[in-house]
Each structure stands twice: as structure tokens, then as C-alpha cells.
TIZADO-890227 format. One line per 4 residues: number of its first residue (from 1); for each residue x, z, y of C-alpha. Coordinates in Angstrom, 3 decimals. Layout:
TIZADO-890227
NUM	X/Z/Y ~ ...
This chain:
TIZADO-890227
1	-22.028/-3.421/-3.049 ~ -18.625/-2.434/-1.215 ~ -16.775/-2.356/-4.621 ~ -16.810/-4.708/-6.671
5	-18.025/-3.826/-10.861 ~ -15.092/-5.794/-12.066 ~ -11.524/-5.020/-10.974 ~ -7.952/-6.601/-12.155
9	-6.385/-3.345/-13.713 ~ -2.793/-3.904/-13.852 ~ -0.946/-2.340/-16.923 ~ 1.642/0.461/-16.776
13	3.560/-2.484/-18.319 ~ 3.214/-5.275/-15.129 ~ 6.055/-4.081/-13.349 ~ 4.364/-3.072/-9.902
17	6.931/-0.878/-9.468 ~ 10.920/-1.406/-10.408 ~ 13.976/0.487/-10.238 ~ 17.331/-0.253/-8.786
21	18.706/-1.016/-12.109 ~ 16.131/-3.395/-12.917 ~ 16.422/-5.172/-9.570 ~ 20.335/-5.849/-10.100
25	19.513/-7.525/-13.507 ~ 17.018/-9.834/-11.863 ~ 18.248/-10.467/-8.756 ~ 19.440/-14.015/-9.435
29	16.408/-14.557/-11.106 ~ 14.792/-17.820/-9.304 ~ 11.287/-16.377/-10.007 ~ 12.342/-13.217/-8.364
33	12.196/-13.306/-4.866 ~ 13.426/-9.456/-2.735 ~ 11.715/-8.849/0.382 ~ 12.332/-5.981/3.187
37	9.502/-5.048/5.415 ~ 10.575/-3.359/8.455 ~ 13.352/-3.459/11.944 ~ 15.070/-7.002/11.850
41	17.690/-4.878/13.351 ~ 18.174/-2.385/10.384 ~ 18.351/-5.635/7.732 ~ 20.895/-6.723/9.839
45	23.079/-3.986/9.408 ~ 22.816/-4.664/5.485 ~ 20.087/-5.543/2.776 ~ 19.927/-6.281/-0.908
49	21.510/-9.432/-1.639 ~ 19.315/-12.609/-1.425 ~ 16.444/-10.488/0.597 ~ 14.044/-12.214/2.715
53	12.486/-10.179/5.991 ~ 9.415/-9.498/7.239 ~ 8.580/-7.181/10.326 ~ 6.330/-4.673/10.600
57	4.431/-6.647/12.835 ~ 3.654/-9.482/10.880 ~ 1.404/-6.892/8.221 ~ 0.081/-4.490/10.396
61	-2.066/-5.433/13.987 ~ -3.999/-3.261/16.590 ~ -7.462/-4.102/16.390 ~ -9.660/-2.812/19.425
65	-8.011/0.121/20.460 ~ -7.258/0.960/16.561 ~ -3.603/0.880/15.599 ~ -1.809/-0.584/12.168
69	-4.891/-2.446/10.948 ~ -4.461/-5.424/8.647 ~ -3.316/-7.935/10.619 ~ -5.488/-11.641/10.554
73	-5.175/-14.364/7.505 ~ -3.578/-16.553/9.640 ~ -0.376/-14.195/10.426 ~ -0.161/-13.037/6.921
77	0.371/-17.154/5.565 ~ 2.358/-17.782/7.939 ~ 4.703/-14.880/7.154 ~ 5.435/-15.540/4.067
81	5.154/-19.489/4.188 ~ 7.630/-19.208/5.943 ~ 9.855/-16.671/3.856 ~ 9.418/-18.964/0.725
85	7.896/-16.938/-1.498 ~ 5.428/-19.583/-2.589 ~ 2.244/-19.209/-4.538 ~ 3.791/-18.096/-8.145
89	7.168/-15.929/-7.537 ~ 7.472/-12.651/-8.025 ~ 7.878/-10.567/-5.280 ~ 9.425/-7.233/-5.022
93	9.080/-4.767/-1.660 ~ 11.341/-2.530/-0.278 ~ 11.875/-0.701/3.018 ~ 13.750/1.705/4.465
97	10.343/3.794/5.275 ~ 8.259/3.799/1.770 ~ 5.222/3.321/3.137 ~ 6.021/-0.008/4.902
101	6.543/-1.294/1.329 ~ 3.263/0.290/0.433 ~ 1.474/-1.253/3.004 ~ 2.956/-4.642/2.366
105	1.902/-4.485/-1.247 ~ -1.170/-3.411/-0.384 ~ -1.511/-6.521/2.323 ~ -0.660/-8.938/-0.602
109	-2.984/-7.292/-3.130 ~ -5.773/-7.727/-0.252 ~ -5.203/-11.306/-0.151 ~ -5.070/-12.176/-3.780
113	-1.656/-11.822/-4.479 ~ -1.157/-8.326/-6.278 ~ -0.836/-9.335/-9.225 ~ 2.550/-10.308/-8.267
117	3.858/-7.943/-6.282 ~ 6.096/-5.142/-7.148 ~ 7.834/-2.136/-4.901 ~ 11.245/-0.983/-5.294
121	11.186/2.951/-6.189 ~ 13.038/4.533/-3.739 ~ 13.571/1.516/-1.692 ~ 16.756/0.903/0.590
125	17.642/4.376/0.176 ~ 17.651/4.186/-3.867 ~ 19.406/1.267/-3.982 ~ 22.283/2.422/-1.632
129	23.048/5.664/-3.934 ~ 22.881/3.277/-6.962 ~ 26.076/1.857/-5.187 ~ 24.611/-1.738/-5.472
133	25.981/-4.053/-3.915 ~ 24.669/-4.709/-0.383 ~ 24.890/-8.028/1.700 ~ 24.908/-8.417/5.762
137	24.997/-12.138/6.010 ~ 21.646/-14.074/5.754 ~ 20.358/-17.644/4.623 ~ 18.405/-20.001/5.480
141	15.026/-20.611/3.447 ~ 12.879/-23.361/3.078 ~ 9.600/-22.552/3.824 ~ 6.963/-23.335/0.805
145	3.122/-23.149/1.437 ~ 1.035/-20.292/0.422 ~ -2.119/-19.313/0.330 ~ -4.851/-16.901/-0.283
149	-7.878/-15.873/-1.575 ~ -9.201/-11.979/-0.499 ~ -10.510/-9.192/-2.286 ~ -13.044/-7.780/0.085
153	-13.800/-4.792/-1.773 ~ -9.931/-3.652/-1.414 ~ -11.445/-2.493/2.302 ~ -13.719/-0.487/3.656
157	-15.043/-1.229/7.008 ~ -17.176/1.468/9.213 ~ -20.118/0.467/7.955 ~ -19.811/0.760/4.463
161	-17.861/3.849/4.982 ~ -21.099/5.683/6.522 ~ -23.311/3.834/4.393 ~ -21.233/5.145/1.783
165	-21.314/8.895/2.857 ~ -24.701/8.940/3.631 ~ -25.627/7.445/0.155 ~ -23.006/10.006/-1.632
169	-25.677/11.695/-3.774 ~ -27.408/8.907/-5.087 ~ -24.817/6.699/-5.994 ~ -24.264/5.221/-9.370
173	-20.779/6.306/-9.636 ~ -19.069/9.402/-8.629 ~ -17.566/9.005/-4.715 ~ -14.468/10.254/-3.880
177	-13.024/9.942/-0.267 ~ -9.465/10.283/-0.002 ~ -7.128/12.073/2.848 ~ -4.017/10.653/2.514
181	-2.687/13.096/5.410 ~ -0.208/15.733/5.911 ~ -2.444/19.247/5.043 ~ -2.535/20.439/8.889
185	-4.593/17.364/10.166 ~ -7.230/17.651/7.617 ~ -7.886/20.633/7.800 ~ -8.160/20.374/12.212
189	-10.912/17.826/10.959 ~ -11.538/15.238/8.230 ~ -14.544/12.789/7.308 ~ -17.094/15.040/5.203
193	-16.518/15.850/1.730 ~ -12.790/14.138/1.689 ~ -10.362/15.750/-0.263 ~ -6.624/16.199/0.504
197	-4.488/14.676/-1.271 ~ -1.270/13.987/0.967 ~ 0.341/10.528/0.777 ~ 3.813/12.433/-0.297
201	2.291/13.880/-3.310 ~ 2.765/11.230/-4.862 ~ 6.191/11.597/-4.495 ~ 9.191/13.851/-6.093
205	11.185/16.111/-3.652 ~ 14.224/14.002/-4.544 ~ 16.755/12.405/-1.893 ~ 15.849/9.661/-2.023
209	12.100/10.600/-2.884 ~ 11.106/8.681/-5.920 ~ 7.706/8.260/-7.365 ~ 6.239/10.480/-9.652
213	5.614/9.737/-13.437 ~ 2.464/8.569/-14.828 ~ 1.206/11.887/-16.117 ~ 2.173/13.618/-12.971
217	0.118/11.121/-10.602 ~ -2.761/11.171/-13.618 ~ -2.724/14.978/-12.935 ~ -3.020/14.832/-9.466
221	-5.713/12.373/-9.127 ~ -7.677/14.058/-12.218 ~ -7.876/17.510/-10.213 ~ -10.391/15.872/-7.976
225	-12.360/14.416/-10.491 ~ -11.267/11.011/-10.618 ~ -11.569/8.719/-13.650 ~ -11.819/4.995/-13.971
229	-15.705/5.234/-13.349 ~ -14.488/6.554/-10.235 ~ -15.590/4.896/-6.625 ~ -12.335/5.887/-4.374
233	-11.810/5.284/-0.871 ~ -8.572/6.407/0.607 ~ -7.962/7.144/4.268 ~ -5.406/8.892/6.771
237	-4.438/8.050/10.247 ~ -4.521/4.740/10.710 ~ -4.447/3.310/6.821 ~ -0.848/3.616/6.557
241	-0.180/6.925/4.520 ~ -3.103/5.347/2.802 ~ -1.466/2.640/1.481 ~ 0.693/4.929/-1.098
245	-2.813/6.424/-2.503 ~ -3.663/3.337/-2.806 ~ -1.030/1.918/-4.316 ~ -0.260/4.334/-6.656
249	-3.925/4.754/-7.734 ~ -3.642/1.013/-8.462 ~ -0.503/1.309/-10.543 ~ -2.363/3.459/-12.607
253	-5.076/1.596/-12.731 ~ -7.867/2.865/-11.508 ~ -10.526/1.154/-8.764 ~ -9.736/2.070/-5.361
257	-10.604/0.837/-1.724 ~ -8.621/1.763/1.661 ~ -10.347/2.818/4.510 ~ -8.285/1.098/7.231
261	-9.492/2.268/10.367 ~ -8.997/5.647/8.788 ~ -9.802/8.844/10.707 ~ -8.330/7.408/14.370
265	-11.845/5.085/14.126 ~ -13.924/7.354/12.270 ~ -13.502/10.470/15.030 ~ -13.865/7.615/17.776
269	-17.290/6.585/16.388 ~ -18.089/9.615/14.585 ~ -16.780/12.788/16.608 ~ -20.637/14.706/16.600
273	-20.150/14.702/12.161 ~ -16.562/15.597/11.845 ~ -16.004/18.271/9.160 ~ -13.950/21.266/10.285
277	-12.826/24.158/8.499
């Protein structure tokens, strides 16, 4: 079966996400380890102190004609072997675009490394109006070997997503499909029976948008009859915007898979069974 019975549910207590505050106290923790995901030019013009970087490139990949798909094993060890994070660290995201961070957690939590990952709420932006200190000079790293072990049932492929719809009603769990998109887009067209549920929901209206508390995102995800018996697939575009819902419906604990080719592979390979308002 696509998802697995059993599932690592992370405690409201395993700091998968952390705040600026919290970050400063650690940060010359040696089992703490920053990284920003994004332009090598924009961590140039000033990170957090001690950051590593990793490019957008090295997470996400096109894969036949499908754009920001998870990139191959071999990319993803070699990123961060060579970054330093090693096979025990902490790790903490940020990014100056929240869903980069997302994705990247999501991209470790694929490959067996979840567990220790964290994202900074608010990210580069949160941290700036903390007045943190912020560093432009960089340093070199040793490189230390890591490696993984993946969590299939993090993804959905094609397949099992239209084995999954077409098996909807006689399921042994409850199925819940995801849209992660802005409002207009699904409702232009969607995969059948998804529910919107846009990727900035999940967020407060804030400047710097921060996430939402626990019985806010419980709310959210309860309207649409999710529960921990719950099977949840979450799609958008490409799996990006996806990458928040899934995060956050991992932070809270709950079983969830991502849909990565999302609805730019679905309508490709799909376009006769499109729901449309």
C-alpha cells in the first residue's frame, strides 16, 4: 500500500519548527548546524551567522517535462556531504521564500532525515526584524559523509495517485486529496474530489508571515475531515506550495504524502477527468 500503517509522528515538543529567539540561543551550539536554501547571490548579501547554503537547484529537478520534482539521491548526498551537516546534527532551514525551506525539509524528511530537521518561522525575514545579528562573510566547511535511507510512502507517484482515486470509496481509511493552490486555479480545474486548502493558510497575515498556532492549523485541517486515521495526499502546481501542507500537517502530526508531480502532470496525463466547477 502507498502509505505506510506505521508513521514517525513527531511531537509538538521536537522542535520542527523554531523561532528567532531560539535560534540566537543555539547558534553556537556544535550540534546545531543553520542552513539557507535559496540564490547564492541573496546569502551573499547577508545570512545568519555560521549558515551553510544550499541552492534551489540542488533540492528541486525537472523530471520529463515536469518542473521542481525531487531531485535524484545522488544530488541530495552530495549537497549536504558537502555542507557538513553529517548524519546526527541538527539542522534548521530557512529561506528568504518560505516554501524553499518547506521543500527542503520536506526533501530531508523523504530521505530519512526528518527527524532532525527543523524550519525557522518566518525565516530570513523574521530574523532580520528580530534585529539579530547578520553575517556577510563565509567559511570554509569540511565536508562529512551522509547518507540516507527513504520513506517511499512520503510520495505519491501517478500511479498510485489514480489508483488511489479510483479506489476512493472502498478504501480502508478515509482519502483526502489536498490543493495546496491559490483559490482561482482550483477552481479553473483540480484532480476530482480535492479540497482547497491554500498553502498560505497555514500562515498568519503578519509581515513577516508566521505560522499559525496549533489549534488554528488543527482547525483548518479538521474542517475537511481529517484526523490521524486520515490517508492525505497533498498537491499544487508542481509540489512546491505542497510542501507547507505537508509540512505543517507533519508538525502536527498527522500521516501525510505529497503528490509531486502535482496538477502540471496530472492535467498532462489526465486532461479528459479534470474536475471543473
Amino acid at each position: 500500500m502507498l502509505i505506510a500503517a506505521a508513521l514517525l509522528v513527531l511531537s509538538l515538543d521536537h522542535p520542527m519548527l523554531v523561532s528567532p529567539d531560539w535560534l540566537a540561543k543555539h547558534i553556537e551550539d556544535p550540534l546545531v548546524v543553520v542552513v539557507e536554501v535559496g540564490a547564492k547571490s541573496d546569502y551573499d548579501s547577508g545570512h545568519i551567522p555560521g549558515a551553510r547554503f544550499i541552492a534551489r537547484e540542488e533540492i528541486v529537478a525537472d523530471c520529463d517535462g515536469i518542473p521542481n520534482e525531487l531531485t535524484d539521491e545522488e544530488m541530495v548526498v552530495a549537497a549536504f556531504t558537502r555542507i557538513g551537516v553529517g548524519n546526527a546534527k541538527r539542522i534548521v532551514f530557512y529561506s528568504r521564500d518560505p516554501l524553499l525551506a518547506a521543500r527542503a525539509w520536506f526533501t530531508l524528511d523523504f530521505f530519512g532525515h526528518g527527524s532532525r530537521a527543523s524550519m525557522l518561522d518566518g525565516g530570513w525575514e523574521q530574523w532580520s526584524a528580530a534585529k539579530h545579528t547578520i553575517a556577510t562573510s563565509s567559511f570554509p566547511v569540511k565536508p562529512v559523509p551522509f547518507t540516507v535511507s527513504d520513506r517511499p510512502y512520503s510520495i505519491v507517484r501517478l500511479k498510485e495517485m489514480r489508483d488511489l482515486i479510483r479506489r476512493r470509496g472502498i478504501l480502508p481509511q478515509k482519502l483526502v486529496t489536498i490543493d495546496a493552490r491559490p483559490p482561482l486555479p482550483y477552481i479553473e480545474g483540480h484532480i476530482p474530489d480535492a479540497v482547497s486548502i491554500p498553502w498560505t493558510a497555514n500562515l498568519t497575515g503578519e509581515h513577516p508571515p508566521l505560522l499559525r498556532n496549533e489549534a488554528a492549523l488543527r482547525a483548518i485541517y479538521a474542517s475537511v475531515g481529517i484526523d490521524r486515521e486520515t490517508i492525505v495526499v497533498a498537491y499544487c502546481r508542481t509540489g512546491m506550495e505542497a510542501s507547507m501542507t505537508y509540512f505543517v500537517l507533519r508538525y502536527l502530526g498527522y500521516d501525510v504524502a505529497l503528490y509531486d508531480g502535482s496538477f502540471v502532470e496530472w492535467e498532462k496525463n489526465e486532461g479528459m477527468v479534470v474536475a471543473r466547477r
